[in-house]
Short mmCIF file of the C-alpha atoms (twelve columns), coordinates in Angstrom:
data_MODEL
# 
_entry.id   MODEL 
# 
loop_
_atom_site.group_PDB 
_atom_site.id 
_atom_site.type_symbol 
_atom_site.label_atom_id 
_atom_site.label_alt_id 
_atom_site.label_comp_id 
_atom_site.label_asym_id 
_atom_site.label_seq_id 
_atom_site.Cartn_x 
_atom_site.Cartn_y 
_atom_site.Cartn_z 
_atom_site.pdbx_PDB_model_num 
ATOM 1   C CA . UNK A 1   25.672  -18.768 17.413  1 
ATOM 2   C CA . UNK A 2   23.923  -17.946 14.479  1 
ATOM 3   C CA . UNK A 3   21.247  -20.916 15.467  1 
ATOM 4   C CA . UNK A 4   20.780  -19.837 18.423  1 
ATOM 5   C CA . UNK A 5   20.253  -15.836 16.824  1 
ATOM 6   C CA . UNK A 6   17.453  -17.612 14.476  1 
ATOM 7   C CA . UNK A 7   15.782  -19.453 17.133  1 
ATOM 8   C CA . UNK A 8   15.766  -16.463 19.600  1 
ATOM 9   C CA . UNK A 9   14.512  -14.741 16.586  1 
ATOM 10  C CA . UNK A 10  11.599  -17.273 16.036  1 
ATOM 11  C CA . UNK A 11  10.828  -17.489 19.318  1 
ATOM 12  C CA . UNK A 12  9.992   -13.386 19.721  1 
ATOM 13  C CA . UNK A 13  7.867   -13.859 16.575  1 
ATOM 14  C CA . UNK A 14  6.208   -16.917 17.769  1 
ATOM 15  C CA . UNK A 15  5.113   -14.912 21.050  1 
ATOM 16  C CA . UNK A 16  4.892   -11.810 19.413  1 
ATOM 17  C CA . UNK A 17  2.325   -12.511 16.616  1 
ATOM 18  C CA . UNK A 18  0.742   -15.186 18.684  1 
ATOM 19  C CA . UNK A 19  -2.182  -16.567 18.391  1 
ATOM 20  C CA . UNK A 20  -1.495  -16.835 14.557  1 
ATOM 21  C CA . UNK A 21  1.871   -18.293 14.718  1 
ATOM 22  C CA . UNK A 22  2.477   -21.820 15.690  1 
ATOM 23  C CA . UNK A 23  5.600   -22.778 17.663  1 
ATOM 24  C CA . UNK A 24  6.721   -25.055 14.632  1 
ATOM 25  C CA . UNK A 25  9.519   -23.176 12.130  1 
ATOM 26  C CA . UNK A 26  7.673   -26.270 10.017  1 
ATOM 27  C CA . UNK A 27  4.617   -24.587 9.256   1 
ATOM 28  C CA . UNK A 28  6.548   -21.374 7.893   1 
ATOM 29  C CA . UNK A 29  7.970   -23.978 5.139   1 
ATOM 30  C CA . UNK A 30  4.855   -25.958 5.095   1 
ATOM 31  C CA . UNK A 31  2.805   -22.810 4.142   1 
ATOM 32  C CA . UNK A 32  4.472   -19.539 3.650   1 
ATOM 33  C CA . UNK A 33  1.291   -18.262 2.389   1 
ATOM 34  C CA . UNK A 34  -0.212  -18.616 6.089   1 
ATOM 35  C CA . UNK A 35  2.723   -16.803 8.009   1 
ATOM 36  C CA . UNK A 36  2.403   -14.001 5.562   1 
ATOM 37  C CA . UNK A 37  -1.382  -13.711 5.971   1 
ATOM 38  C CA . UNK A 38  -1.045  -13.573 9.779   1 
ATOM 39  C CA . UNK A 39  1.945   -11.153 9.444   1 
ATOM 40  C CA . UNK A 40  -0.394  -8.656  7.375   1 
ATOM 41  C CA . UNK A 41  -3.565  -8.744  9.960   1 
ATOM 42  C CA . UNK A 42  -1.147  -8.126  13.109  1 
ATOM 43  C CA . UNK A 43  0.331   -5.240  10.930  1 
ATOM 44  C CA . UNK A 44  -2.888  -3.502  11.273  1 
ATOM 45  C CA . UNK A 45  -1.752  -3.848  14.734  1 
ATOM 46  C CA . UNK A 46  1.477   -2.789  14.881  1 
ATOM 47  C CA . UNK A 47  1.876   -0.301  12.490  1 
ATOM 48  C CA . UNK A 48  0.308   3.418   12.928  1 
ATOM 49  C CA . UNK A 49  -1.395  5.105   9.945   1 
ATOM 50  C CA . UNK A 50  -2.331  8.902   9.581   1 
ATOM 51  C CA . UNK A 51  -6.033  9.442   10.891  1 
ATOM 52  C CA . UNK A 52  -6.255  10.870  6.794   1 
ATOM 53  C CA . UNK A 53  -5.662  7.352   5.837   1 
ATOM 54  C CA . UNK A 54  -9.220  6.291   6.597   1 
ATOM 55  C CA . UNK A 55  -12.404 7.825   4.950   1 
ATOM 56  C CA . UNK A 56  -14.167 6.989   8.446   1 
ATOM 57  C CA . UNK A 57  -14.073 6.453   11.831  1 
ATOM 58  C CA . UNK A 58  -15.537 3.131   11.125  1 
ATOM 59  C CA . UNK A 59  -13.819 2.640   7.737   1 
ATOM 60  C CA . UNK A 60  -12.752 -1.492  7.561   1 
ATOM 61  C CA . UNK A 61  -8.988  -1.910  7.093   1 
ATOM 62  C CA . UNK A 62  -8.244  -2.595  3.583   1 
ATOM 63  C CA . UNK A 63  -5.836  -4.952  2.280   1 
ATOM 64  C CA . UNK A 64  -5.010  -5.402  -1.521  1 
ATOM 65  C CA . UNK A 65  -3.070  -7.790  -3.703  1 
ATOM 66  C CA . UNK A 66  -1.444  -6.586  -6.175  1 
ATOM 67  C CA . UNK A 67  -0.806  -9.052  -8.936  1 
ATOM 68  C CA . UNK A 68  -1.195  -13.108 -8.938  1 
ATOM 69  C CA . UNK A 69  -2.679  -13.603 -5.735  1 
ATOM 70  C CA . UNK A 70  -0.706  -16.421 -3.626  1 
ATOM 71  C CA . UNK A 71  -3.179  -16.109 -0.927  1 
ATOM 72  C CA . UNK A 72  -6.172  -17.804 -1.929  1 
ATOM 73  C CA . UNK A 73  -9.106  -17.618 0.406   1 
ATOM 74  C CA . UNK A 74  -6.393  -17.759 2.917   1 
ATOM 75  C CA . UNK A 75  -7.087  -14.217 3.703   1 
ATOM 76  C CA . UNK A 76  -10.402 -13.938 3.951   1 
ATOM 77  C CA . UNK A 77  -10.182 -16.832 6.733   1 
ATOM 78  C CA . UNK A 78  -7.334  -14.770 8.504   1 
ATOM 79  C CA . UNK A 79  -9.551  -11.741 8.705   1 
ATOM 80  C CA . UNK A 80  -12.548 -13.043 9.545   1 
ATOM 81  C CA . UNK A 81  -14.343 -11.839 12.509  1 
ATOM 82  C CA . UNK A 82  -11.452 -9.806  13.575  1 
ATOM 83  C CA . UNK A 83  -11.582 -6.176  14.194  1 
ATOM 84  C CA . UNK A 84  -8.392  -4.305  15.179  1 
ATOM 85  C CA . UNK A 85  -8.501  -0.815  16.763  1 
ATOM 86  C CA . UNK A 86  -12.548 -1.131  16.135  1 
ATOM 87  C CA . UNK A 87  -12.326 -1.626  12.552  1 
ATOM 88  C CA . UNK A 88  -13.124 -4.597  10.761  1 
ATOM 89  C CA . UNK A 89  -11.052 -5.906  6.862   1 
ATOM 90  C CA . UNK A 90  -12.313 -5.796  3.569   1 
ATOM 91  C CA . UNK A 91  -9.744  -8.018  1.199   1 
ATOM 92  C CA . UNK A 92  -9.583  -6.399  -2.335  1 
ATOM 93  C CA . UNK A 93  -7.627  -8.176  -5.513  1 
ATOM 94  C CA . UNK A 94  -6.925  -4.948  -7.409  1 
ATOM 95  C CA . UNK A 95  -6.488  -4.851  -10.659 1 
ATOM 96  C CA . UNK A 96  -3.954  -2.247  -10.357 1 
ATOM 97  C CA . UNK A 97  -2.274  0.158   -8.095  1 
ATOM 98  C CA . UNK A 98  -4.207  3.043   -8.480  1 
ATOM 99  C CA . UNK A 99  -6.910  0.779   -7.545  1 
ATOM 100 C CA . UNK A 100 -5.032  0.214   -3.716  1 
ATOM 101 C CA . UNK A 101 -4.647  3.894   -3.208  1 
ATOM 102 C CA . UNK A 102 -7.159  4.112   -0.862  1 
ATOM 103 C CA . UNK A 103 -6.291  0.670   1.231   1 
ATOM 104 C CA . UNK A 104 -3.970  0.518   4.229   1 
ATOM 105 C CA . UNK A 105 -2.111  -2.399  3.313   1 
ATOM 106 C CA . UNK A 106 -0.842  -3.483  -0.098  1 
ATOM 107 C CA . UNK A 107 0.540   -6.761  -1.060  1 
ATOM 108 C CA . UNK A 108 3.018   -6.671  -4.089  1 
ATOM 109 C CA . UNK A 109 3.039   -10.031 -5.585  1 
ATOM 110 C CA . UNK A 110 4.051   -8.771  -9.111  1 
ATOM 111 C CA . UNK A 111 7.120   -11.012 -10.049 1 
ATOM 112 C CA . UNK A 112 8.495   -8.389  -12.508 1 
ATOM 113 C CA . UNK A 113 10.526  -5.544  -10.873 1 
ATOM 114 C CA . UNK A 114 9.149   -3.175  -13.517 1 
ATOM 115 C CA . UNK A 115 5.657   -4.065  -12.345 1 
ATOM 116 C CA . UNK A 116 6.453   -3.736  -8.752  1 
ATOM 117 C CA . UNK A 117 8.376   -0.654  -9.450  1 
ATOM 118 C CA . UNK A 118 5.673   1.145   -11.226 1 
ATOM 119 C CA . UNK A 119 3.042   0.101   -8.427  1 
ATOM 120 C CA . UNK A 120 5.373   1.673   -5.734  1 
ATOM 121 C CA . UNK A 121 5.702   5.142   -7.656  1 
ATOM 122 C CA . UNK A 122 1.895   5.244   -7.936  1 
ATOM 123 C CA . UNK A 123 1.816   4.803   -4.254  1 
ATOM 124 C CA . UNK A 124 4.601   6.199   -3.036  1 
ATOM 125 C CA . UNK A 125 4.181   8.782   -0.162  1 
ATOM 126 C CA . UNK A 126 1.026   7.765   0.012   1 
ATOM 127 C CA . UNK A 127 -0.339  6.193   3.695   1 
ATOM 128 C CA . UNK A 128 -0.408  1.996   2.381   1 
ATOM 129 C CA . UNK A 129 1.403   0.002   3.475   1 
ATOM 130 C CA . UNK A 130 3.896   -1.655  1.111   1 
ATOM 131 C CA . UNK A 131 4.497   -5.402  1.756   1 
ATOM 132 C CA . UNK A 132 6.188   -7.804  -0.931  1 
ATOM 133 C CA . UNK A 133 8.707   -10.884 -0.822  1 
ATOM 134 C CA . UNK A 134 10.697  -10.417 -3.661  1 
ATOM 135 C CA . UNK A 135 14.237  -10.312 -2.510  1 
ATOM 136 C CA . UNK A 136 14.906  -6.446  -4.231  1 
ATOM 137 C CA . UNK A 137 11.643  -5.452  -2.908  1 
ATOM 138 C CA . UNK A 138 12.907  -3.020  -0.195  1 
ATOM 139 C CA . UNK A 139 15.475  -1.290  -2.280  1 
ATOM 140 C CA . UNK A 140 12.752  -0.850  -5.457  1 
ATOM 141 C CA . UNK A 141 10.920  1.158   -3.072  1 
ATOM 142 C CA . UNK A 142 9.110   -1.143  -0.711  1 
ATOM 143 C CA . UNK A 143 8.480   -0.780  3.249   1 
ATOM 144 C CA . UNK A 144 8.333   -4.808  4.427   1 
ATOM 145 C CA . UNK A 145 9.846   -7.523  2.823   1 
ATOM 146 C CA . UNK A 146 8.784   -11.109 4.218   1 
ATOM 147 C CA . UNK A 147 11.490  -13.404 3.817   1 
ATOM 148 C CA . UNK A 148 9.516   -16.777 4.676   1 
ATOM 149 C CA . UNK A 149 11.895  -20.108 4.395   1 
ATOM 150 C CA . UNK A 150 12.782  -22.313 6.887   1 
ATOM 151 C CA . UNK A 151 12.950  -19.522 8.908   1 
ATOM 152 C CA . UNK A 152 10.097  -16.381 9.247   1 
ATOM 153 C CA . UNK A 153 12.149  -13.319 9.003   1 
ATOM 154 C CA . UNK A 154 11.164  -9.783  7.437   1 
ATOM 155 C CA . UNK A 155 13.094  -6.153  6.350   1 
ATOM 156 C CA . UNK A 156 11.826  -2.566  6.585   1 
ATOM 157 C CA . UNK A 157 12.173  0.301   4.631   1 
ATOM 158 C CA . UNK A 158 11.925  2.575   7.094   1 
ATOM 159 C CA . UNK A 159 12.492  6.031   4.611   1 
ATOM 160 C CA . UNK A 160 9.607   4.610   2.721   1 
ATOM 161 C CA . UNK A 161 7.632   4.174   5.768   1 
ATOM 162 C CA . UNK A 162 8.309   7.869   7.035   1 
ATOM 163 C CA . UNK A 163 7.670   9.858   3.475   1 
ATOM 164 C CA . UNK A 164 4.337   7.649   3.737   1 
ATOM 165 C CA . UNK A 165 3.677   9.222   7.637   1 
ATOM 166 C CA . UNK A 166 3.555   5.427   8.514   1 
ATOM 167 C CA . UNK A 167 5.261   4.412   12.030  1 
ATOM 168 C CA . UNK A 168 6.795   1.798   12.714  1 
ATOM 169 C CA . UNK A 169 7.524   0.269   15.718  1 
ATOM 170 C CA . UNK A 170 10.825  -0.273  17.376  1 
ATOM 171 C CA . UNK A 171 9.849   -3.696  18.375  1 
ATOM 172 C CA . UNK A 172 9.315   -4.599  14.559  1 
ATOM 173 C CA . UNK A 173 12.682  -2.703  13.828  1 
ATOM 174 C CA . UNK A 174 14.038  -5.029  16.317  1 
ATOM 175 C CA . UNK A 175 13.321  -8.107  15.305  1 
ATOM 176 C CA . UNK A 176 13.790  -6.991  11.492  1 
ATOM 177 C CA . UNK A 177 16.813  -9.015  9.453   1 
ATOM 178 C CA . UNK A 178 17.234  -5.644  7.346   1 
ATOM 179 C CA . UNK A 179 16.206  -1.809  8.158   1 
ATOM 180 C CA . UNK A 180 16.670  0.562   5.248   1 
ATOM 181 C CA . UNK A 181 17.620  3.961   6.604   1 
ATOM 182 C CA . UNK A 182 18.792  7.623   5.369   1 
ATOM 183 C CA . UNK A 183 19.483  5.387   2.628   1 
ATOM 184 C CA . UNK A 184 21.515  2.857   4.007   1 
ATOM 185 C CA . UNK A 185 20.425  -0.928  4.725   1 
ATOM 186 C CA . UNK A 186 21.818  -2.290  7.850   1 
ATOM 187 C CA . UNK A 187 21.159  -5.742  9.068   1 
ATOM 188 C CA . UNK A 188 20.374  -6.723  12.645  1 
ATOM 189 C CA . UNK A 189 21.373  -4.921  15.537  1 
# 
């Protein structure tokens, strides 16, 4: 049963986030690094910001990393050319978190909690995006955890989300292994 749940899971994903997913669960093993870069360029997707959260109308999304960047060029290929609701992305490796206050998306890859922690406090309630994989992640503060093993799964924070005026979509919520909310996590429904 539980098989099946995973693979049901996988295949909603797969279809989805498609084209940037394969239909392989090897290639989340194979590269986590990939499945995470496609999962942050469809979140520009997904995911509604505040009009504030853009100095422009033509303002490019603007993704940061946060700490020891496990992406490589990786993102810079995943962004390329694309535009998503008429905006193109700008990657930025900032050098800390006051330096992602004014991007959209922000990937924690501090490994220390105290790091992460502090990063979330400077950004809290503000309209980025909060993305990390540590397992703690979502209860430090966090709105999406990526959980990227054999299988591609993901949590939300969705109290984060909402103090940040960010909305997310049932469909993600769905699909979610773990949804923080009114303080409670919850797995799967």
């Amino acid at each position: 049963m539980a098989n099946r749940r995973r693979a049901a899971l996988f295949s909603l994903l797969v279809f989805w986030f498609q084209p940037c997913l394969g239909a392989d669960e090897g290639i989340a093993k194979a590269n986590p690094a990939r499945i995470e870069a496609a999962f942050l360029r469809n979140f520009a997707h997904y995911v509604s910001w505040p009009s504030h959260a853009f100095a422009g109308d033509q303002t490019p999304w603007r993704v940061c990393i946060l700490g020891a960047d496990p992406f490589g060029e990786l993102l810079e290929d995943t962004f390329k050319g694309r535009l998503e609701q008429g905006r193109s992305f700008v990657v930025v490796r900032a050098d800390s978190a006051a330096d992602a206050r004014p991007c959209q998306i922000a990937y924690l890859a501090y490994r220390s909690s105290e790091s992460r922690r502090a990063a979330l406090a400077e950004l809290a309630n503000r309209p980025v995006l909060t993305v990390g994989d540590d397992p703690a992640f979502l209860h430090e503060g966090g709105m999406i955890r990526f959980q990227v093993s054999d299988h591609v799964g993901f949590g939300v924070n969705l109290d984060r989300a909402n103090a940040a005026a960010l909305k997310i979509p049932t469909k993600m919520l769905e699909v979610a292994h773990e949804v923080v909310e009114n303080g409670v996590a919850r797995g799967r429904r």
